[in-house]
MMTF fields as JSON, N, C-alpha, C and O atoms, coordinates in Angstrom:
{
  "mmtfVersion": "1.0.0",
  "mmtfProducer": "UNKNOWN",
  "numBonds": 479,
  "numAtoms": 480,
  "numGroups": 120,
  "numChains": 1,
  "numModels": 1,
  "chainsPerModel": [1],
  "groupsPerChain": [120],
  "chainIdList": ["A"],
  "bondAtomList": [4, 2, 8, 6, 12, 10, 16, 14, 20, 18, 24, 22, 28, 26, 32, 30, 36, 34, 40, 38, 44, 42, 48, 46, 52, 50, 56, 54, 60, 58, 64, 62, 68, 66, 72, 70, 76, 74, 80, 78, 84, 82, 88, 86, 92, 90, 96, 94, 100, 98, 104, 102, 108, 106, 112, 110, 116, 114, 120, 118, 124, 122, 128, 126, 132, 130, 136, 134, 140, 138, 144, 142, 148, 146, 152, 150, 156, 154, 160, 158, 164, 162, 168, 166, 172, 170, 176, 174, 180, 178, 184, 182, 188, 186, 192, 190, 196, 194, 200, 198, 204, 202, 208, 206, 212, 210, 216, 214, 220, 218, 224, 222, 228, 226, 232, 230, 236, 234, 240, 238, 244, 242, 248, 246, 252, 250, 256, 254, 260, 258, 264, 262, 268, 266, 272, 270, 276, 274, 280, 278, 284, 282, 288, 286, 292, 290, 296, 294, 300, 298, 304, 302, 308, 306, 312, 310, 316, 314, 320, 318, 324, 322, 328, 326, 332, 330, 336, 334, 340, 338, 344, 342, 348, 346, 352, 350, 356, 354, 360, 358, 364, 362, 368, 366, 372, 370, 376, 374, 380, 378, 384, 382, 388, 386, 392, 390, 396, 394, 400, 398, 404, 402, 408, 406, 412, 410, 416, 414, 420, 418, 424, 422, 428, 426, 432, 430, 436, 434, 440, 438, 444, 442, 448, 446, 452, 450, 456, 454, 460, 458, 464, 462, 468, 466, 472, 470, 476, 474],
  "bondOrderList": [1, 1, 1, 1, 1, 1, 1, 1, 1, 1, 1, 1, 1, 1, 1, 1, 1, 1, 1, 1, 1, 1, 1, 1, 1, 1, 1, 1, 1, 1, 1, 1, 1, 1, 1, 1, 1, 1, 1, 1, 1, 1, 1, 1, 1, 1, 1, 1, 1, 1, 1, 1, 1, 1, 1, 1, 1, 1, 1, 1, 1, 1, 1, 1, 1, 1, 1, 1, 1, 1, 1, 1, 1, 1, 1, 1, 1, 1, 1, 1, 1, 1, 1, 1, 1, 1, 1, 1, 1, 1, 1, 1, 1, 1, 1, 1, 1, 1, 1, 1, 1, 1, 1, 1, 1, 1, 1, 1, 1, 1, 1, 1, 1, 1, 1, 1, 1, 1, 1],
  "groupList": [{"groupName": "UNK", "atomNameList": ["N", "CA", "C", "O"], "elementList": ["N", "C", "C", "O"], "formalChargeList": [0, 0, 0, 0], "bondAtomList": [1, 0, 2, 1, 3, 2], "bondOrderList": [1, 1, 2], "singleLetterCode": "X", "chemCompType": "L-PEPTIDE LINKING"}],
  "groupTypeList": [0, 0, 0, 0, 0, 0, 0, 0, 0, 0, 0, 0, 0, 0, 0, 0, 0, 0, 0, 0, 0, 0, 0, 0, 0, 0, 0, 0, 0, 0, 0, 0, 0, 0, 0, 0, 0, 0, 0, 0, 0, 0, 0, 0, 0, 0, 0, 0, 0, 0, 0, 0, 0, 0, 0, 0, 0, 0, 0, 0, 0, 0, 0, 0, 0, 0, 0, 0, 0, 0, 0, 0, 0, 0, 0, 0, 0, 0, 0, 0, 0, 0, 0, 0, 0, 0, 0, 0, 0, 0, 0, 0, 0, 0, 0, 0, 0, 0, 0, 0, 0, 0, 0, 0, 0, 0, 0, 0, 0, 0, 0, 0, 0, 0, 0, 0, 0, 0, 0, 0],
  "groupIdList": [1, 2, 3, 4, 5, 6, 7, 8, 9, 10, 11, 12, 13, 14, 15, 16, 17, 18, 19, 20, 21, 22, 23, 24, 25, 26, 27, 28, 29, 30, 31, 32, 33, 34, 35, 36, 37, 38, 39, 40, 41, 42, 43, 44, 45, 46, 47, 48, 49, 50, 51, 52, 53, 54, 55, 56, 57, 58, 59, 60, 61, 62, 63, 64, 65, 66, 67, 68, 69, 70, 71, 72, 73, 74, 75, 76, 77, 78, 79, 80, 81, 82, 83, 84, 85, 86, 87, 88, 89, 90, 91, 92, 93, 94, 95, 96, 97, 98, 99, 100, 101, 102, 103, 104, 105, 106, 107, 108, 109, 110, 111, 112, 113, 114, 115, 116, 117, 118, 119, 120],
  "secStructList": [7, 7, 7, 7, 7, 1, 1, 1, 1, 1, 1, 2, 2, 2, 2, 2, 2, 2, 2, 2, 2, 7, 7, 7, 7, 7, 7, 7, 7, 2, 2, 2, 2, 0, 0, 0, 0, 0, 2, 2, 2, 2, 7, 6, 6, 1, 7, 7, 7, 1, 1, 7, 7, 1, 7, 1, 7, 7, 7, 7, 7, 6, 2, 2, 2, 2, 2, 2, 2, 6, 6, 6, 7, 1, 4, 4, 4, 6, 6, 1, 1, 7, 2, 2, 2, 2, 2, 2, 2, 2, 2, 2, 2, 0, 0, 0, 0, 0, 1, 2, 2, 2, 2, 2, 2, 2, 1, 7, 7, 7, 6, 6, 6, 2, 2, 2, 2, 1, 7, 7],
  "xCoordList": [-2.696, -2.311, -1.875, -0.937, -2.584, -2.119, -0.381, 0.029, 0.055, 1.626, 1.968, 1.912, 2.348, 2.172, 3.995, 4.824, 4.224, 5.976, 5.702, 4.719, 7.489, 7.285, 8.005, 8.524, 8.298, 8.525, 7.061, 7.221, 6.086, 4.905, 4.612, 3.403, 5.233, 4.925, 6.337, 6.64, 7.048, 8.062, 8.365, 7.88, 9.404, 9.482, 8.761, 8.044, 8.678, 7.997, 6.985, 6.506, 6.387, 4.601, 3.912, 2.695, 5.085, 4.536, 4.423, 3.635, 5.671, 5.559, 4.59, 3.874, 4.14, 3.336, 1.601, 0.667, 1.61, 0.62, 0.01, -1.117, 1.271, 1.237, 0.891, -0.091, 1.545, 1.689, -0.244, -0.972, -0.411, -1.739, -2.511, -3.402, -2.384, -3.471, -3.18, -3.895, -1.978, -1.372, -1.925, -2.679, -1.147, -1.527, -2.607, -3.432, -3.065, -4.699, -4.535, -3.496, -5.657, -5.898, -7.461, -8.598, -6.862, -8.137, -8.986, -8.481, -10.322, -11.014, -11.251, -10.17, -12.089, -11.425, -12.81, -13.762, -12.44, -13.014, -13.915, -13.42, -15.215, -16.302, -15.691, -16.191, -14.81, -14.286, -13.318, -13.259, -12.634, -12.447, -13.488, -13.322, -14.594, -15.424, -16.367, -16.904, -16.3, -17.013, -16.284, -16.921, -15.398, -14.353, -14.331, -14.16, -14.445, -14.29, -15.875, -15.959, -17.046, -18.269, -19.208, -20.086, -18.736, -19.949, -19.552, -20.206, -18.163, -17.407, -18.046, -18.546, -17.668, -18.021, -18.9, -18.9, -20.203, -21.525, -22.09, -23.274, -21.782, -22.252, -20.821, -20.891, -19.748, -18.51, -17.519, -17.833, -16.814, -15.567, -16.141, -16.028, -16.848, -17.791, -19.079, -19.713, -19.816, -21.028, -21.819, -23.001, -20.979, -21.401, -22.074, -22.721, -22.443, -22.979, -22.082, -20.993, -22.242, -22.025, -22.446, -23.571, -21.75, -22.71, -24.372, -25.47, -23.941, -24.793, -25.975, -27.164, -25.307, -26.099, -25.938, -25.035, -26.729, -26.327, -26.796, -26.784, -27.146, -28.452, -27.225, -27.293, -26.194, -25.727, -26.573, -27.801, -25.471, -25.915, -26.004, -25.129, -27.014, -27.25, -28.764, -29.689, -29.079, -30.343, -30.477, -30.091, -31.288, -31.459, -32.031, -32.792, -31.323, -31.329, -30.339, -29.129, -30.939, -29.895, -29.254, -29.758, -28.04, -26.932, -27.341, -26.781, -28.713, -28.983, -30.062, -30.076, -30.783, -31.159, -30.939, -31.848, -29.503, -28.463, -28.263, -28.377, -27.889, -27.244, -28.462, -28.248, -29.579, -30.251, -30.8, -31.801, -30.531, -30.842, -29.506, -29.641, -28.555, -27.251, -27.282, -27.193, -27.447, -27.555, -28.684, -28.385, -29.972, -30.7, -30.661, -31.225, -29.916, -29.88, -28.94, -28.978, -28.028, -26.298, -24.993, -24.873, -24.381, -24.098, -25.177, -25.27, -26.263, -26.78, -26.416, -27.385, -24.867, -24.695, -24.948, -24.967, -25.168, -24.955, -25.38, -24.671, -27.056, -27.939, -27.718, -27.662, -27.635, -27.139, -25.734, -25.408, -24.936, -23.249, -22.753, -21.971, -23.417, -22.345, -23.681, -24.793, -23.415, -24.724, -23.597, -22.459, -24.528, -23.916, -22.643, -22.439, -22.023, -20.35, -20.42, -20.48, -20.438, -19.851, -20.69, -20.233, -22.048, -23.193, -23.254, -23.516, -22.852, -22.62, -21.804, -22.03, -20.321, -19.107, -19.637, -19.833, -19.815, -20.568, -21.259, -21.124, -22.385, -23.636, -22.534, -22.279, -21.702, -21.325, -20.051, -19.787, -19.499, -18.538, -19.285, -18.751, -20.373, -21.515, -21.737, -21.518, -22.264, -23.4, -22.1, -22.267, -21.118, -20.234, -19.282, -18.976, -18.992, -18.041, -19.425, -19.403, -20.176, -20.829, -22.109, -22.61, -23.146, -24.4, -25.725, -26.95, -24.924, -25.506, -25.654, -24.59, -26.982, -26.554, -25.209, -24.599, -24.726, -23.356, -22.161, -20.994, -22.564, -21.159, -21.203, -20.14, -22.622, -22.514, -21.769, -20.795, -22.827, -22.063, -20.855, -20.488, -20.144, -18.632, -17.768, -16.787, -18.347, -17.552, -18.064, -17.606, -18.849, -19.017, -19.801, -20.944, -18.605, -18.342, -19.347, -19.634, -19.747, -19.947, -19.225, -18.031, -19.656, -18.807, -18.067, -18.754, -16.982, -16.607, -17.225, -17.214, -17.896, -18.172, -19.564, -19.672, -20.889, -22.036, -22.027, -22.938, -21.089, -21.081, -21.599, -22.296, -21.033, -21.743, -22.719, -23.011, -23.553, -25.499, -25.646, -26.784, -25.156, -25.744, -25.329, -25.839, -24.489, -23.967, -23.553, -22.948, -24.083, -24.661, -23.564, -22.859, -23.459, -22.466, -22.66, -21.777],
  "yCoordList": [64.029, 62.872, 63.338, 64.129, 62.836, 62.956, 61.816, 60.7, 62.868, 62.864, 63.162, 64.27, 61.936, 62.013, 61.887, 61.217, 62.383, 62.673, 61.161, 60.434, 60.957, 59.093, 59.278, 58.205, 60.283, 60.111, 60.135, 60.436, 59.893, 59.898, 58.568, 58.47, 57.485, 55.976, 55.257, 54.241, 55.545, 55.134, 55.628, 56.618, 54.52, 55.11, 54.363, 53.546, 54.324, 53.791, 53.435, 52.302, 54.813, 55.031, 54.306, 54.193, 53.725, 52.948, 51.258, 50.386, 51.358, 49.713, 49.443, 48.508, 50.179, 50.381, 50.12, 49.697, 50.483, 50.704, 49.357, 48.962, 48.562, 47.482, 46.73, 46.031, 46.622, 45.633, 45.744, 44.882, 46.954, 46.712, 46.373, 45.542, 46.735, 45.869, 44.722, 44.092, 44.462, 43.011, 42.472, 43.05, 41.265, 40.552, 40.553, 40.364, 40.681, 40.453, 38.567, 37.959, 38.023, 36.486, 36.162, 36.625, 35.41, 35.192, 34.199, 33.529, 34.378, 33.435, 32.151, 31.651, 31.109, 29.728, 29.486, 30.208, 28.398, 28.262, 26.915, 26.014, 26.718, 25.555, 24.573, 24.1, 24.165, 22.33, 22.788, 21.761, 23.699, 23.794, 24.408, 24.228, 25.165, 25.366, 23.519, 23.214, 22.74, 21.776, 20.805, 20.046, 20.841, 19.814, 20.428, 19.678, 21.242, 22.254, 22.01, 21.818, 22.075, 22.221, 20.724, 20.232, 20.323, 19.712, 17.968, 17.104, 17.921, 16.652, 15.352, 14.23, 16.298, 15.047, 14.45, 13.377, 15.334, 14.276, 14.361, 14.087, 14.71, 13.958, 12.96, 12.495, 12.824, 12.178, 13.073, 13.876, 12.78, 13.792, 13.697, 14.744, 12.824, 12.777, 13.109, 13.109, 13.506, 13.427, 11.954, 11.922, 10.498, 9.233, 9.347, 8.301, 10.194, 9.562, 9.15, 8.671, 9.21, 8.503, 7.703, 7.283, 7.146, 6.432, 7.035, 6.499, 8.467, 9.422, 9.927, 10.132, 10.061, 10.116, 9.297, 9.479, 8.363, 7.719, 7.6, 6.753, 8.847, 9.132, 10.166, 11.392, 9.521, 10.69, 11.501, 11.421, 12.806, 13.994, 13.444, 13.086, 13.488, 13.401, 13.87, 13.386, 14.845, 15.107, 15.305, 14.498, 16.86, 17.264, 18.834, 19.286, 19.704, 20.538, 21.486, 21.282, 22.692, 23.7, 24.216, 24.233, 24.569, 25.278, 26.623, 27.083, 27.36, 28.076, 27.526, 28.251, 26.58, 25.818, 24.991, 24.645, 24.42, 24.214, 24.945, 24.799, 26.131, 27.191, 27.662, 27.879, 27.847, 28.814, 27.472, 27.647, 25.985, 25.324, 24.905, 24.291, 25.155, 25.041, 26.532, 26.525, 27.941, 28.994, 28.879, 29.389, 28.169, 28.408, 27.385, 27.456, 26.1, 25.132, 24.028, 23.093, 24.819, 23.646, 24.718, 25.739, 24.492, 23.225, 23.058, 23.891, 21.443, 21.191, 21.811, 22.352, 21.818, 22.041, 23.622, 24.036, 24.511, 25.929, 26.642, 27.4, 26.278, 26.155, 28.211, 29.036, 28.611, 29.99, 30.171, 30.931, 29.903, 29.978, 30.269, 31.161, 29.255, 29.185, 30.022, 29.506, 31.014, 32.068, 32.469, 32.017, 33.904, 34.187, 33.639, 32.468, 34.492, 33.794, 32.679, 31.946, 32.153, 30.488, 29.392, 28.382, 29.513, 29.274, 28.599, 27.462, 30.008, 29.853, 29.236, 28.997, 28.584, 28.157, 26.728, 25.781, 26.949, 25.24, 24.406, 23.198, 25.491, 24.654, 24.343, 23.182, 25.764, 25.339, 24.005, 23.426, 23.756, 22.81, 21.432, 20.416, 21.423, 20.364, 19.521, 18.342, 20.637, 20.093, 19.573, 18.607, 20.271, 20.099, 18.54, 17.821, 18.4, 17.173, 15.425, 14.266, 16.05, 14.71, 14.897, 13.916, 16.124, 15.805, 16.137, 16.018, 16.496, 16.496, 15.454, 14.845, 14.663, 13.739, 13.396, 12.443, 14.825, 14.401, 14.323, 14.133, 14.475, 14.462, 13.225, 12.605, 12.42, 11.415, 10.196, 9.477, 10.35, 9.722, 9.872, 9.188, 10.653, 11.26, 10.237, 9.696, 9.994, 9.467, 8.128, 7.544, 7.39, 5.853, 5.497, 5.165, 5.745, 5.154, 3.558, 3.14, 2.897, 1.829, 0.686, 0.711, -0.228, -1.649, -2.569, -3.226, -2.497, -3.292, -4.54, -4.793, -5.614, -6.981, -6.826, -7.499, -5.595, -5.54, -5.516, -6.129, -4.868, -4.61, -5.633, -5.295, -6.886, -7.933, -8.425, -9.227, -8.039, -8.009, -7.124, -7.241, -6.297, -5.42, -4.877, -4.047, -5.479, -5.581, -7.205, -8.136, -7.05, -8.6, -9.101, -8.377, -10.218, -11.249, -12.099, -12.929],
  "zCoordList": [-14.145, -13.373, -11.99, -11.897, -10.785, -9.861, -9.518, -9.837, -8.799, -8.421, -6.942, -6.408, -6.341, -4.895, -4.239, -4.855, -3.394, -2.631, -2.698, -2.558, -3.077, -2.596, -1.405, -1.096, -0.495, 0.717, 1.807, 2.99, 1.428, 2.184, 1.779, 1.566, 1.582, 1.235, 1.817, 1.192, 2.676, 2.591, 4.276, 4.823, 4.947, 6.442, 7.384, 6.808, 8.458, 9.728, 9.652, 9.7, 9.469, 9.392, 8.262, 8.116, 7.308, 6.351, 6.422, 6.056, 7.101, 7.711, 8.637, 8.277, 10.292, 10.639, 10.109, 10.79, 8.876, 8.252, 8.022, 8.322, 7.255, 6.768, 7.503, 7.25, 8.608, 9.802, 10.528, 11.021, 10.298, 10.683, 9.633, 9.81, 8.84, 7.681, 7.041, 6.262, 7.45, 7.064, 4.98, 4.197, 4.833, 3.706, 3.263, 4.157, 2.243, 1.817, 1.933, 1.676, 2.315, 2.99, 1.717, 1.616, 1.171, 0.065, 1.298, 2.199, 0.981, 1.616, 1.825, 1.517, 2.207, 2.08, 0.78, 0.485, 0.351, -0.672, -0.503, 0.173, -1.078, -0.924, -0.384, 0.637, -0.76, -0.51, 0.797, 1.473, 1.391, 2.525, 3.644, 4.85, 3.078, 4.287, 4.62, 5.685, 3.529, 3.123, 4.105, 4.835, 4.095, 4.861, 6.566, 7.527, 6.626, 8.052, 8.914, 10.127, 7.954, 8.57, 8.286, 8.995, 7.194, 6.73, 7.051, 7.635, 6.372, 6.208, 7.534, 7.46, 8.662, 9.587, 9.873, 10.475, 9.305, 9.345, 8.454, 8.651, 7.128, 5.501, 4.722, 3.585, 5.539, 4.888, 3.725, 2.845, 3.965, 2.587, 1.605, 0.967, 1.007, -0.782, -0.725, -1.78, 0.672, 0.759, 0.76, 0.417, 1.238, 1.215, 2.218, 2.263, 3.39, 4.169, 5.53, 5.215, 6.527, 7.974, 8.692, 8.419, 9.903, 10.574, 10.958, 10.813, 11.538, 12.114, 10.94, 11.183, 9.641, 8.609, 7.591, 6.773, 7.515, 6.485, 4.748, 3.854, 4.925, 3.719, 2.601, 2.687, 1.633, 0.665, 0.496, 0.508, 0.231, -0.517, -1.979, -2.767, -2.042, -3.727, -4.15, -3.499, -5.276, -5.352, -6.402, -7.248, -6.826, -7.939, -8.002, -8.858, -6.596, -6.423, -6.9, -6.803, -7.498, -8.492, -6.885, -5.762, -7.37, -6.567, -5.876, -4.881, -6.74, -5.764, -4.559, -3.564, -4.526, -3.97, -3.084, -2.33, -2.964, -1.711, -1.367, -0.15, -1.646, -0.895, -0.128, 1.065, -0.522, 1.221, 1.558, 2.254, 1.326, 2.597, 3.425, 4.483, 3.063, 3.817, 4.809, 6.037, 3.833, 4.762, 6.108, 7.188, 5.91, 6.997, 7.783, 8.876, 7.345, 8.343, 9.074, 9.874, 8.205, 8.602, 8.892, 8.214, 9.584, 10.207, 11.442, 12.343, 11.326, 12.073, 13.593, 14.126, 14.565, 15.339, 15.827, 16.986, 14.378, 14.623, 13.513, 12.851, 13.238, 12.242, 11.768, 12.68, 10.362, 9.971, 10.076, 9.164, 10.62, 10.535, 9.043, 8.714, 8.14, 7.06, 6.11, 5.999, 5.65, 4.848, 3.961, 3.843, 3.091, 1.982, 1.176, 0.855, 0.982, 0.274, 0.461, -0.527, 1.667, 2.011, 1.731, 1.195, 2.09, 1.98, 0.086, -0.307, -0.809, -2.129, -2.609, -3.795, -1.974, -2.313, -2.101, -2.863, -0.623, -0.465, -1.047, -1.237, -1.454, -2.602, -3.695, -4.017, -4.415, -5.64, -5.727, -6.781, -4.637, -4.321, -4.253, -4.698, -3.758, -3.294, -4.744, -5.025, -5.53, -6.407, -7.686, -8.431, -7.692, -8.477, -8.481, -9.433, -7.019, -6.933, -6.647, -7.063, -5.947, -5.832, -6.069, -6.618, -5.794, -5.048, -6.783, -6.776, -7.851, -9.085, -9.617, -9.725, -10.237, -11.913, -11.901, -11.419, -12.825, -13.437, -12.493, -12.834, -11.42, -10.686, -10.41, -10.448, -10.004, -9.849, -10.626, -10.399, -11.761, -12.988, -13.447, -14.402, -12.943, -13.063, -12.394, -12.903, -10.947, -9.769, -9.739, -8.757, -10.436, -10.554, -12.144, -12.457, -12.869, -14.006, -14.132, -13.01, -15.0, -15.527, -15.286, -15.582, -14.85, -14.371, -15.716, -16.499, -15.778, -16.617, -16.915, -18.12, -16.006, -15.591, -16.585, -17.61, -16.033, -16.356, -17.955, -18.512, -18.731, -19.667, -21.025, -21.982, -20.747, -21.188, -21.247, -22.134, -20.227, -20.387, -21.17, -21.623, -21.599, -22.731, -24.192, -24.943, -24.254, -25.643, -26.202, -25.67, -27.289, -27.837, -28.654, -29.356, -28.553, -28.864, -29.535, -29.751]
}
């Protein structure tokens, strides 16, 4: 087993150290790069904008958003958001609104309709 002076971890040169390499900073994660890049012209759910008014909604696998988000959004600064982020995005995307099931997740069945289809 290596065995190191704990006076060579300790002292100036150690704070120093710190101070330059500072906190480890976890990265931002899909739904904040999503909100940062994407939000203002597909909407916070992907409903759509004035500017776009076409939801995100499809039937594209997550790796499949991701290199069309990497090669072409943010519209303003088409490649910006690639790898890692690129991947967080799709997987944040397809997860909260732009899947089937997310859909069906986020607009449940109408109470009212329900009566056209179950017999009385």
């Amino acid at each position: 087993m290596l065995r190191l002076a704990p006076s060579l971890f300790t002292g100036p040169a150690t704070l120093g150290l710190f101070l330059l390499v500072g906190p480890a900073v976890a990265a931002p994660n899909g739904a904040q790069i999503y909100a940062a890049k994407c939000a203002s012209c597909h909407g916070k759910a992907g409903e759509g904008t004035k500017k776009y008014a076409q939801p995100l909604a499809g039937d594209k696998s997550v790796a499949q958003l991701a290199r069309v988000i990497a090669k072409t959004m943010p519209e303003d600064d088409p490649g910006s958001c690639t790898g890692p982020d690129a991947d967080a995005v799709a997987q944040y995307m397809h997860d909260a609104f732009y899947s089937a099931a997310a859909r069906a997740r986020n607009k449940p069945p109408r109470v009212e309709l329900s009566r056209l289809t179950v017999r009385q």
